[in-house]
C-alpha positions in Angstrom: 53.6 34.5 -16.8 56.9 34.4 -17.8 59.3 37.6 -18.1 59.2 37.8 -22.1 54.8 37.8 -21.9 55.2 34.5 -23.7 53.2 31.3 -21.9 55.4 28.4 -20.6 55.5 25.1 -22.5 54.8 22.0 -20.7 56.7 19.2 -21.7 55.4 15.3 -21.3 58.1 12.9 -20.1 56.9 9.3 -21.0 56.6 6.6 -18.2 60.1 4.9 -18.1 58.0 1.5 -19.0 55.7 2.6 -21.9 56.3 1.4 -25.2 57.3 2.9 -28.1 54.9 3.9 -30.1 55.2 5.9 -33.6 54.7 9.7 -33.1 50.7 11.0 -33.6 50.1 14.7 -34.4 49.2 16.5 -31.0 45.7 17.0 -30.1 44.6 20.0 -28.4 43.0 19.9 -25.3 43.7 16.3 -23.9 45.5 14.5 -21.4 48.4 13.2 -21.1 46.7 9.4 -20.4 44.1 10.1 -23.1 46.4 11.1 -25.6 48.6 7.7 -25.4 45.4 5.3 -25.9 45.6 3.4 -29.3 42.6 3.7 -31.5 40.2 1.4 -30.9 39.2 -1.4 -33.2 37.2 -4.5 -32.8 40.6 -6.5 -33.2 42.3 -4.8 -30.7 39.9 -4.3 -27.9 40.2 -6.1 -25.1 38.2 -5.9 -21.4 41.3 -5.7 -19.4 41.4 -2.4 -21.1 39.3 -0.5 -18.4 41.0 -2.0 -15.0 44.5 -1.5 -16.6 43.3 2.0 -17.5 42.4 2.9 -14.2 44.9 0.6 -12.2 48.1 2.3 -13.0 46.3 5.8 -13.0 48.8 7.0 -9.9 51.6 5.5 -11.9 51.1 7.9 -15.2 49.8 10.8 -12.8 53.5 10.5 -11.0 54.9 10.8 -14.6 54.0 14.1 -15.8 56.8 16.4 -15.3 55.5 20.4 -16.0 57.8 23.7 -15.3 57.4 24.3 -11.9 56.3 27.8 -10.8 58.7 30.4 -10.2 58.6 32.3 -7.6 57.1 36.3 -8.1 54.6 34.5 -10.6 51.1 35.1 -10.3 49.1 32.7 -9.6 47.1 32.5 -13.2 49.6 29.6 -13.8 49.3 25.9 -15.8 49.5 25.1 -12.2 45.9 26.5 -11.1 42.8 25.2 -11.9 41.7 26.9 -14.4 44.1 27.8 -16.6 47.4 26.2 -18.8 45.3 23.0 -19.1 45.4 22.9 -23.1 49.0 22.2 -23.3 48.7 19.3 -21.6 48.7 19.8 -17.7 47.0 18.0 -15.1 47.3 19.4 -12.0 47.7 16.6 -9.3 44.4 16.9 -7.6 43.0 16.0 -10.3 44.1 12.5 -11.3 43.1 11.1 -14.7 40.4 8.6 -12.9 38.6 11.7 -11.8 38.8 13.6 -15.1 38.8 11.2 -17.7 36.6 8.8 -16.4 32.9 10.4 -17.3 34.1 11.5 -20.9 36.5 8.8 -22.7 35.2 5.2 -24.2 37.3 3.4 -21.1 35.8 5.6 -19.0 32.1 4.8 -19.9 32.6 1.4 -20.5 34.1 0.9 -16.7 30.8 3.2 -15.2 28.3 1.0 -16.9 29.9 -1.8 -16.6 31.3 -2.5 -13.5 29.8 0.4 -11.2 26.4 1.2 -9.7 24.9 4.1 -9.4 23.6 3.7 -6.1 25.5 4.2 -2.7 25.3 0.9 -1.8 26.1 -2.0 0.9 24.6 -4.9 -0.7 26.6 -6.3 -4.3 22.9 -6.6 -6.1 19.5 -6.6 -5.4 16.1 -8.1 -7.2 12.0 -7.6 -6.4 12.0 -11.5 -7.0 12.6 -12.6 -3.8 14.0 -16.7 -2.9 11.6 -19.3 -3.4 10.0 -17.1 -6.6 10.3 -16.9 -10.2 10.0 -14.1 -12.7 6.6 -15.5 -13.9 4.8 -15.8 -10.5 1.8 -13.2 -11.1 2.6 -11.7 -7.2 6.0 -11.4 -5.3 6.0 -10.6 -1.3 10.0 -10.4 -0.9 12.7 -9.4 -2.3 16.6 -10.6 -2.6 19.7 -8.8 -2.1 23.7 -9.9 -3.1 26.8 -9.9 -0.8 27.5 -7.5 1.4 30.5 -5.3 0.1 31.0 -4.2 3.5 34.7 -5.0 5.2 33.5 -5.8 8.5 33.5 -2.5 9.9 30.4 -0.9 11.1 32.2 2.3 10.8 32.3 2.0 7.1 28.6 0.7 7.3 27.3 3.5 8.9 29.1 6.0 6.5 28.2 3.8 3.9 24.5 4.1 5.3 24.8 7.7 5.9 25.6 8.5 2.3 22.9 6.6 0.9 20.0 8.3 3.0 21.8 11.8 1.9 21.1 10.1 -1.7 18.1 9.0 -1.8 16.8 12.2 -0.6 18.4 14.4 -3.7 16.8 11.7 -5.6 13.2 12.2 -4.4 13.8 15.8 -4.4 14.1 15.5 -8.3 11.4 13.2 -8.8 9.1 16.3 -6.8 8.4 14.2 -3.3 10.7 16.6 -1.4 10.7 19.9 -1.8 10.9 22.6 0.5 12.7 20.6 3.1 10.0 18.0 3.5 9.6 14.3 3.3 12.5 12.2 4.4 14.2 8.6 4.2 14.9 6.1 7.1 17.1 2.8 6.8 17.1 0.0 9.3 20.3 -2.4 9.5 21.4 -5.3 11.5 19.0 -7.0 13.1 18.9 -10.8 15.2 19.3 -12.4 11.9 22.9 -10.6 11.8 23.1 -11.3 15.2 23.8 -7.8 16.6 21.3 -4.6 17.4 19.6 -2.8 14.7 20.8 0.6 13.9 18.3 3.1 12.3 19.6 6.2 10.4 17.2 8.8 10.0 17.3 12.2 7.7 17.2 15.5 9.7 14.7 17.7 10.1 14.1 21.1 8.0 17.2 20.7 5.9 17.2 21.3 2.3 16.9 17.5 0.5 18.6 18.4 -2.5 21.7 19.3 -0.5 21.7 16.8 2.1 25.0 15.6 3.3 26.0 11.8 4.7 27.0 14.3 7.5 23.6 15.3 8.5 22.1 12.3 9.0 21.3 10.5 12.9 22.2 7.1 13.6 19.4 5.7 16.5 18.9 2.4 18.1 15.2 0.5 18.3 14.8 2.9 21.7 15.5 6.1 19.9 18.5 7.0 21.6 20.9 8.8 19.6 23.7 6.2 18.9 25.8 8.5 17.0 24.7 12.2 16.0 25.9 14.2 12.6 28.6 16.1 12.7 26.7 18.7 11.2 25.4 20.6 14.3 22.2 22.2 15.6 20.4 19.6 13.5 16.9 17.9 15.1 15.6 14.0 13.9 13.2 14.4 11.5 9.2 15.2 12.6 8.8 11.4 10.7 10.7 9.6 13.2 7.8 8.0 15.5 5.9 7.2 12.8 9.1 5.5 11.2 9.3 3.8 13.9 5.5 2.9 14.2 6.6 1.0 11.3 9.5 -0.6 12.4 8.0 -2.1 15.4 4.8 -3.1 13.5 6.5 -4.9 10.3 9.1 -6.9 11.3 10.4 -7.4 7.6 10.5 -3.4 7.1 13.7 -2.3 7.1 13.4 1.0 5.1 10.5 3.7 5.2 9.8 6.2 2.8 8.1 9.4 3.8 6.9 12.0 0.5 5.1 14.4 -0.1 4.3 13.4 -3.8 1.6 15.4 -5.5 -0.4 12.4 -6.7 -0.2 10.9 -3.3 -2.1 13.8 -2.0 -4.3 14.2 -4.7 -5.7 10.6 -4.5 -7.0 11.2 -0.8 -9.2 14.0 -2.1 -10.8 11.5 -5.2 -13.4 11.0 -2.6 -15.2 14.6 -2.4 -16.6 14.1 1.4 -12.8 13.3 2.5 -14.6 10.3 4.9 -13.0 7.8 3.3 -10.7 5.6 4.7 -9.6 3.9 1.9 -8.7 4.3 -1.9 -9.1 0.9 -4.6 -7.2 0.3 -7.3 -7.1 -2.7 -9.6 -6.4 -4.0 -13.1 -3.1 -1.8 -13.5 -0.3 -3.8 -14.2 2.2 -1.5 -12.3 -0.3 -3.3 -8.9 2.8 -6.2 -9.0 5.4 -3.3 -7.8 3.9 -2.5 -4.8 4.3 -5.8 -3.5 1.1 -8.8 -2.5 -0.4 -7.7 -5.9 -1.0 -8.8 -9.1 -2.1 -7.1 -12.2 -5.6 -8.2 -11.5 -6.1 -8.2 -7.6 -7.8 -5.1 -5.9 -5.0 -2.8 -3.9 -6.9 -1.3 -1.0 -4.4 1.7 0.3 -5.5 3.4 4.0 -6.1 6.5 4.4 -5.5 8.4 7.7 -7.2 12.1 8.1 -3.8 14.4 9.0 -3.1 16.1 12.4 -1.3 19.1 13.7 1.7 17.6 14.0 3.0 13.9 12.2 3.8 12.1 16.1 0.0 12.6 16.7 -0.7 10.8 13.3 1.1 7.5 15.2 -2.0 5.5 16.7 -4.0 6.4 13.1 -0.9 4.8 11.6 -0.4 1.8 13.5 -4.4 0.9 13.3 -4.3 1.3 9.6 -1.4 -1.0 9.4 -3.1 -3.6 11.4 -6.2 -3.1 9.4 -4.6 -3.4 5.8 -2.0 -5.8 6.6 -1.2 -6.8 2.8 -0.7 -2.9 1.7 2.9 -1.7 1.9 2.0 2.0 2.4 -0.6 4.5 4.0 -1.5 7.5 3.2 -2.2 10.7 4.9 -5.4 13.4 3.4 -4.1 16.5 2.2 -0.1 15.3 3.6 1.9 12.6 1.6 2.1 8.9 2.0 4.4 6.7 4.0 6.0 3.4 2.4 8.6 0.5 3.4 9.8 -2.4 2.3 12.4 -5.7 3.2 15.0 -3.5 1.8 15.8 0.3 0.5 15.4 -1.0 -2.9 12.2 -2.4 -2.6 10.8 0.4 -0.4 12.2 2.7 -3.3 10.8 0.1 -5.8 6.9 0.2 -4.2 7.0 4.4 -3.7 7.6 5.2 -7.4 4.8 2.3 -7.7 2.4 3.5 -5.6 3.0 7.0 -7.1 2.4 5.7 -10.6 -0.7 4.8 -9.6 -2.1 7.4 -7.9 -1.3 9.1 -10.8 -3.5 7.1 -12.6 -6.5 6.7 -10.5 -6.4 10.6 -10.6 -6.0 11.0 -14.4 -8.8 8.1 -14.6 -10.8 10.0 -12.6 -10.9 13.1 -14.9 -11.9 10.6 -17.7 -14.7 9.9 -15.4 -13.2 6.4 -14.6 -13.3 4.7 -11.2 -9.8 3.1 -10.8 -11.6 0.3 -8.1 -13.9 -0.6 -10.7 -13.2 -4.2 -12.6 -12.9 -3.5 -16.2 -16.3 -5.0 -18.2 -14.3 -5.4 -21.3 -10.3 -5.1 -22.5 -8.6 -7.7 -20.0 -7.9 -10.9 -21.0 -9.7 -13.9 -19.2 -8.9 -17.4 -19.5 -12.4 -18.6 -19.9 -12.4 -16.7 -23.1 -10.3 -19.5 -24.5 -11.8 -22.8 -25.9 -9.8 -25.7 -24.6 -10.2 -29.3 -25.9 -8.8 -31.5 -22.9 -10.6 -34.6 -24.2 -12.1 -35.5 -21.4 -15.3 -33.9 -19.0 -15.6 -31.1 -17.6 -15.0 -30.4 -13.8 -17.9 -31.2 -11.4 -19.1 -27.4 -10.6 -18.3 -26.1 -7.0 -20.6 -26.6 -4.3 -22.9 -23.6 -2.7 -21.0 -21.4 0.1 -22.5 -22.8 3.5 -23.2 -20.0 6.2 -24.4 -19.8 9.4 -27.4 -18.0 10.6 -27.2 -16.1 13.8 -29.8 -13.4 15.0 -26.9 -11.2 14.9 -25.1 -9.0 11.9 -22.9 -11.5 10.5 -19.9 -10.0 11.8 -17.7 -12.2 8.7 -13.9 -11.2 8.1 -13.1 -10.0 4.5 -12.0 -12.4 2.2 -9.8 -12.5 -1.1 -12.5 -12.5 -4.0 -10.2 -11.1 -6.7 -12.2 -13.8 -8.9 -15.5 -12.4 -8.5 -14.5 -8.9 -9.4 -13.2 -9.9 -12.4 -16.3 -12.0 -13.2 -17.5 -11.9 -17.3 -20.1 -14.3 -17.5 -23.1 -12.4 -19.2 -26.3 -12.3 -17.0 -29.3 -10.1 -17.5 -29.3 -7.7 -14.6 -33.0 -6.7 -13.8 -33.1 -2.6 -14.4 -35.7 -0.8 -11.8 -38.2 0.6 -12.2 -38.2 -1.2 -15.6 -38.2 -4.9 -14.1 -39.5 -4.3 -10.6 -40.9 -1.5 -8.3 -39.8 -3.1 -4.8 -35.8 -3.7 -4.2 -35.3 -5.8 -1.2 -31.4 -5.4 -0.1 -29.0 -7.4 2.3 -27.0 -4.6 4.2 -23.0 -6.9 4.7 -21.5 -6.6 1.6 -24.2 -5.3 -0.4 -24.8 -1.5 0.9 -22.0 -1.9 3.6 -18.5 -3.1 3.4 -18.6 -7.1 5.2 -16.1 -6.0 7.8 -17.4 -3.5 9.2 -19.2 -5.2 11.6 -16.0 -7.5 12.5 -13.4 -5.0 12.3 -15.3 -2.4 13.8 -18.8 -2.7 15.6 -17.5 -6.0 17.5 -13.8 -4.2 18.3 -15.9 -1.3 19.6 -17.9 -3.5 22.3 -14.5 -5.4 23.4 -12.3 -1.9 23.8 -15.5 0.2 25.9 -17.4 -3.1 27.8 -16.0 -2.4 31.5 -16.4 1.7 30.8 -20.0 0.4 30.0 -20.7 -2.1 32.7 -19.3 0.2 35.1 -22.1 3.0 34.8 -24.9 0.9 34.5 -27.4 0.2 37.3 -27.2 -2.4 39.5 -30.7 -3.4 37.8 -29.4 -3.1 34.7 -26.5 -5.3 35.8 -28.7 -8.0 37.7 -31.1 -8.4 33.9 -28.4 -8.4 31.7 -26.6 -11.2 33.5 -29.5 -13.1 33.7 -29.9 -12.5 30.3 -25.7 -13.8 29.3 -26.3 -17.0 31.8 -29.4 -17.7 29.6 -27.3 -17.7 26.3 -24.6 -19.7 27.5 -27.1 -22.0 29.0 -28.5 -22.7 26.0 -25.2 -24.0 24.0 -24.8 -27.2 23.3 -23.7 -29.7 26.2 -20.0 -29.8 24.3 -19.9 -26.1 23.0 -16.6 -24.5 23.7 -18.0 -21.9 25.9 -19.3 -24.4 28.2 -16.3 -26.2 28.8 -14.6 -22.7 29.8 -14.2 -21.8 33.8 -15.7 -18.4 33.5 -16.8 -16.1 36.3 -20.1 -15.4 36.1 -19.7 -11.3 34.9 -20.6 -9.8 32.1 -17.4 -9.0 31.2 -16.0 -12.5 31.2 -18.8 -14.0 29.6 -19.5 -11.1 26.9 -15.9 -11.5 26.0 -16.2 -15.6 26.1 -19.2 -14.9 23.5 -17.5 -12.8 21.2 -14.0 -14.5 20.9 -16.4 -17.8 19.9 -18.5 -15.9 17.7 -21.7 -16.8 19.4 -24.8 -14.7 17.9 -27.3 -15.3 21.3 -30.0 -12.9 22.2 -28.7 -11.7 25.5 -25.3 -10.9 23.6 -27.3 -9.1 21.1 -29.3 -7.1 23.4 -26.2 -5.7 25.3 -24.2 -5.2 21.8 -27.3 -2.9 20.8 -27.3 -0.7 23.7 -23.4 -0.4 23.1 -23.9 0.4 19.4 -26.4 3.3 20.0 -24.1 4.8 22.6 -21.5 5.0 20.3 -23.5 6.1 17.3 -24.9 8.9 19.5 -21.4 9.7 20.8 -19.9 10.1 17.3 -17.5 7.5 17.8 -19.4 5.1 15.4 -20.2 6.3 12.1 -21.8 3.4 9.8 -20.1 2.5 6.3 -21.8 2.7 2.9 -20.8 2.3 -0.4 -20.3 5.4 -2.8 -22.6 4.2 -4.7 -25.6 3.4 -2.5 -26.8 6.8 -1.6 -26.8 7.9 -5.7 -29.2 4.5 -6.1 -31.0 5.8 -2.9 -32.1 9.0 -4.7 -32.9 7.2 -8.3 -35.2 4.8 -6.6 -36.8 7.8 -4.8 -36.9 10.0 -8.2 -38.6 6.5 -10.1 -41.0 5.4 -6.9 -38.9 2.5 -6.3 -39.6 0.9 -2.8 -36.2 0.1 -0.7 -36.4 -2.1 1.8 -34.0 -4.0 4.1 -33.5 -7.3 4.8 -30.5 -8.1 7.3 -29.4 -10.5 10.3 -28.7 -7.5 12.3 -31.4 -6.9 14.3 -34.2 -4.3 13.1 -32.7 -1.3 16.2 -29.3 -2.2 14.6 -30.0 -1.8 11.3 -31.8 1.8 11.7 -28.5 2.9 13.6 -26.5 2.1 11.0 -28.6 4.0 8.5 -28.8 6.6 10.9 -25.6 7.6 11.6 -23.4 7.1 8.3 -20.9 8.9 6.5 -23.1 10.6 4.4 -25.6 11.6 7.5 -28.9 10.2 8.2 -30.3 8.1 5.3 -33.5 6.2 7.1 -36.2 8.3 5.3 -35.6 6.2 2.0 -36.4 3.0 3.4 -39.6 4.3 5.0 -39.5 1.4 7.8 -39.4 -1.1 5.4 -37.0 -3.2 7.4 -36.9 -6.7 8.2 -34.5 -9.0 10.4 -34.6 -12.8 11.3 -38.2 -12.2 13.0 -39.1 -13.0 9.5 -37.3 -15.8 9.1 -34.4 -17.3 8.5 -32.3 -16.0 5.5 -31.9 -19.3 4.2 -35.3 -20.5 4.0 -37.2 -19.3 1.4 -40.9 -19.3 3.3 -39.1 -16.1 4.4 -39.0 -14.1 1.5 -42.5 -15.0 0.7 -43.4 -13.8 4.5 -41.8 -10.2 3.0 -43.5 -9.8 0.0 -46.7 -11.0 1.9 -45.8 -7.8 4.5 -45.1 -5.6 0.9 -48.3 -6.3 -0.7 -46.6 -7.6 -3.7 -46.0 -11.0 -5.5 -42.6 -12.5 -4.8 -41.6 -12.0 -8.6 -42.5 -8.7 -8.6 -39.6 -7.7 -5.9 -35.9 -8.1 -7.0 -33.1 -9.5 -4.0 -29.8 -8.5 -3.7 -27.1 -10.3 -1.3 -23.7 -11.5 -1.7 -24.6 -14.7 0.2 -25.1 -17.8 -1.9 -27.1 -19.4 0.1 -29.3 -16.8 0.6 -29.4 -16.3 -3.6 -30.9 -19.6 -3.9 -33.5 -19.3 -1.0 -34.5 -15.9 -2.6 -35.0 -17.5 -6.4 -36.7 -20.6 -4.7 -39.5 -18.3 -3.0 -39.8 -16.4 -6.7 -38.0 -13.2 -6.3 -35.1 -12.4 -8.7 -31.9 -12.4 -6.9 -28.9 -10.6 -8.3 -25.1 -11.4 -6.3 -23.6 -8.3 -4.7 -19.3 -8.5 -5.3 -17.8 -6.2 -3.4 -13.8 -6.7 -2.3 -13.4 -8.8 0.4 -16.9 -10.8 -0.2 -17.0 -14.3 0.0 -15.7 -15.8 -2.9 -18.9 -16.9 -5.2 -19.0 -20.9 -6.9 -18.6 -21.5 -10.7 -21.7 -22.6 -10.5 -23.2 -19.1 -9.0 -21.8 -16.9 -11.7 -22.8 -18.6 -14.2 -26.8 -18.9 -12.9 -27.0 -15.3 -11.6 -26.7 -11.3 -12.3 -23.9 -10.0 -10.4 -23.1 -6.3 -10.0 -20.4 -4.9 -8.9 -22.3 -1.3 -8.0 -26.0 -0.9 -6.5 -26.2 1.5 -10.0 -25.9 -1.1 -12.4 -29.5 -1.9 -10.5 -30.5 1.4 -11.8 -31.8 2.2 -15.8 -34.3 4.0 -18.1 -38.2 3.2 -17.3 -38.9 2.6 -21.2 
């Protein structure tokens, strides 16, 4: 204050260079800079307004001259922050790039013009990778700009830092990372940039909202600590191994996303049991942002059951991975879910994806929708269209060719997108109203067709020698003897028999498998294995939702259930034995049969069945998702009905149009009148 009471006037001093201008009426409350900028008008705006404006902003800041501070004032002055500001003065610190540039026209225009939101070290970045246009229906990789980096890694990994700090806050907004948990890593450098990678992780237990560049670690591919914050008595965060279960497992990853999103979570409890290992999702069009999806294909997202602590969830993780290598995420029951992608942007991209449609598939299950169920009606198909191409129509496809072993058929799933999006109308025979007697293949009909391959064959290869080693030496002299048979009966130029093999089990067992040989000794052994594990609770046999809820309508409406499988009859009645939802054998009542029968192909088998039934062969309704054994089934008089399930062999056009599919063992199910 000045000795009088009165405030001091600040007086502007022009830059030396300005032009003359005519004199406006002052404005309250506005800077220097601000005041001097001519009204705009269409005819005089010009986009070298905004890097002038900002250019010379040290020039005008040096310019202002204000009444300097005497001494014995107190420090309520023009000079303080706080106060004297609507005459005019700026104080130094804060320069008119800082203070003008949110609020005026210039200001805006450079922000949203120019300048990205994002911490960044790329110039740009796309989710339509090289090689891929904005109209291909799925895109795998995505494409990044320049780099805007000088060289330095310094200002790389501060660059880095900042972003992880970012990305946090922003994931503690959206809900993902509240009370300290969840957490970001980013991987840089790399062979292709020929120089080690670098991994910055977010701290442990720190509040995500504040986060700091500061606080963030800076790790080789090892885990040593390359550079640590500055902020101390910090710890990595409890996601690091499984980041780096990640890392070492997806070459392409180079950021991972941990969250504890509330959807996430929620989908892993749409299943009411909590067995399942997996959640379905299709016909969303938001499936294209998580990456090796379309609109129409069906996302299969693991799910791992959650531990103590998250480094024991690491071999679940890595197995689930390998499992589901075209999903970019996995999530963990009752936790959160982890996700990655080429780049921070698409890892960011595919976890606001993947939440969107979790929240779906939950809000669709309140509507008593299944979000893994193809839509009947609603989606556009192009057979719907009538085309005139003038000329004839395309030779139909020819009948899927298997081979029949004595074994399950142990087949690898398959893309069959197609088939679950199937609209051809077929009348679907309704029991107890068509038939009495349901006769059911068990791969991809009642079980999902890898379960065998991906984990009743893994199971023998990973506990053989624990196996071999505690049997008998009598056990061991017959079931040799019974391998040698198998191989010995190959053909002369089988690949087996051109192999040097000791003549162990092991070596020959494992010679079998990696050929896919289906031979009785094989079988045998592969048994005996199974039942150990079942008993052990180490194998648990796979069912669809849906099969036990047919199970108890075709109990409720005295409909007989019987099996029909490859597997062997022993293998069959362990499966059913031992599945997720307990022991389910009493509803088939020993009405199994296996390749004793028959062959699957032929259809004198299926007329050996219904023989066995005490029924006519029309009188008994077939379900498979083999074509081949479709036809055999409709040749011997039965009414067959193709089972599409994901990962099924995809069917011929020919197929779908001739037969009922279902998608669900209850569309098999209806009223008795």
């Amino acid at each position: 204050m000045s000795t009088n009471g009165s405030k001091k006037r600040v007086s502007i001093q022009a830059p030396a260079d300005a032009p003359t201008r005519s004199k406006a009426p002052p404005r309250r409350s506005m800077g220097p800079r601000q005041q001097s900028l001519p009204a705009f008008t269409p005819d005089n705006y010009s986009s070298d307004e905004d890097d002038k404006f900002f250019h010379d902003h040290e020039k005008n800041a040096a310019a202002l001259t204000t009444t300097t501070k005497k001494k014995g004032d107190d420090d309520n002055e023009e000079t303080t922050p706080g106060s004297g500001w609507t005459n005019g003065q700026v104080p130094p610190q804060f320069t008119p790039t800082m203070t003008l540039h949110p609020y005026t026209r210039s200001g805006r225009l450079m922000l949203y013009s120019h300048h990205r939101r994002w911490i960044n070290f790329q110039s740009s970045w796309s989710r339509i990778g090289k090689g891929t246009t904005e109209l291909d229906a799925v895109h795998k990789e995505s494409s990044s700009g320049q780099s805007i980096m000088t060289g330095c890694l310094i200002d790389e990994a501060k660059t880095v830092r900042a972003l992880v700090a970012q990305l946090c806050e922003c994931f503690y907004k959206h809900g993902w990372a509240t009370g300290t948990g969840g957490g970001v890593s980013i991987r840089v450098g790399g062979p292709s940039e020929n120089r080690p990678y670098r991994i910055f992780v977010a701290p442990s237990g720190v509040q995500k909202e504040d986060m700091v560049g500061d606080d963030v670690f800076e790790l080789d591919m090892e885990r040593n600590v390359v550079a640590p914050p500055k902020t101390p008595m910090l710890r990595q965060s409890a996601c690091t191994p499984l980041w780096y279960v990640v890392y070492k497992r997806v070459p392409s990853a180079m950021c991972v996303i941990h969250t504890h999103s509330m959807y996430a979570q929620l989908a892993t409890l749409l299943d009411p049991t909590e067995k399942s290992d997996v959640i379905r999702i299709t016909h969303l069009e938001m499936l294209k942002g998580v990456g090796n999806h379309s609109y129409d294909s069906v996302l299969e997202v693991p799910i791992i059951d959650n531990r103590p602590t998250e480094d024991l969830l690491a071999e679940q993780l890595d197995a689930a991975i390998l499992k589901y290598p075209k999903c970019n995420a996995v999530l963990v029951r009752r936790h959160g879910i982890y996700a990655w992608g080429d780049s921070w942007e698409q890892a960011k991209a595919q976890c606001e994806s993947f939440d969107y449609l979790f929240e779906t598939a939950v809000k669709m299950k309140g509507m008593g929708l299944d979000s893994g169920v193809v839509p009947v009606s609603g989606t556009y198909r192009d057979e719907d269209v009538e085309m005139d191409d003038g000329g004839s129509n395309s030779p139909p496809a020819k009948r899927q060719k298997t081979e029949e072993g004595p074994a399950f058929n142990g087949s690898s799933a398959t893309n069959n997108d197609a088939d679950l999006e199937c609209s051809d109308k077929t009348d679907v025979p309704i029991v107890p109203r068509d038939s009495k007697v349901l006769l059911l293949d068990i791969e991809g009909t009642t079980t999902s067709i890898s379960f065998v391959k991906d984990v009743l064959f893994p199971y023998v290869l990973k506990n053989l020698e624990s196996y071999v080693d505690k049997m008998t030496d009598e056990m061991k002299k017959s079931t040799l003897a019974e391998l040698i048979a198998d191989v010995e009966a190959l053909d002369a130029n089988h690949v087996v028999k051109q192999m040097n093999l000791q003549h162990t089990i092991i070596d020959i067992v494992k010679a079998l498998m990696g050929s896919d040989v289906k031979a009785t000794g094989l079988k045998s052994l592969q048994g005996k294995m199974w039942k150990s594990g079942y008993a052990s609770g180490e194998l648990v046999g796979h069912i669809y939702s849906d099969f036990l809820p047919m199970l108890d309508w075709c109990k409720a409406n005295d409909v007989k259930v019987c099996i029909y499988s490859s597997g062997s009859i022993a293998a069959q009645k362990l499966l059913f034995k031992h599945t997720e939802k307990g022991d389910i054998t009493e509803y088939f009542g020993g009405r199994h049969f296996d390749t004793t029968s028959g062959s699957k192909k032929e259809a004198a088998s299926y007329q050996t069945i219904a023989s066995a039934l005490g029924v006519k062969p029309e009188e008994v309704v077939f379900v498979s998702d083999l074509e081949a054994e479709i036809y055999a089934a409709r040749d011997a008089g039965m009414r067959a009905v193709v089972s599409v399930r994901p990962g099924n062999a995809p069917l011929s056009v020919e197929t779908k149009k001739e037969f009922p599919i279902v998608r669900s063992l209850l569309q098999l199910c209806g009223n008795a009148n």
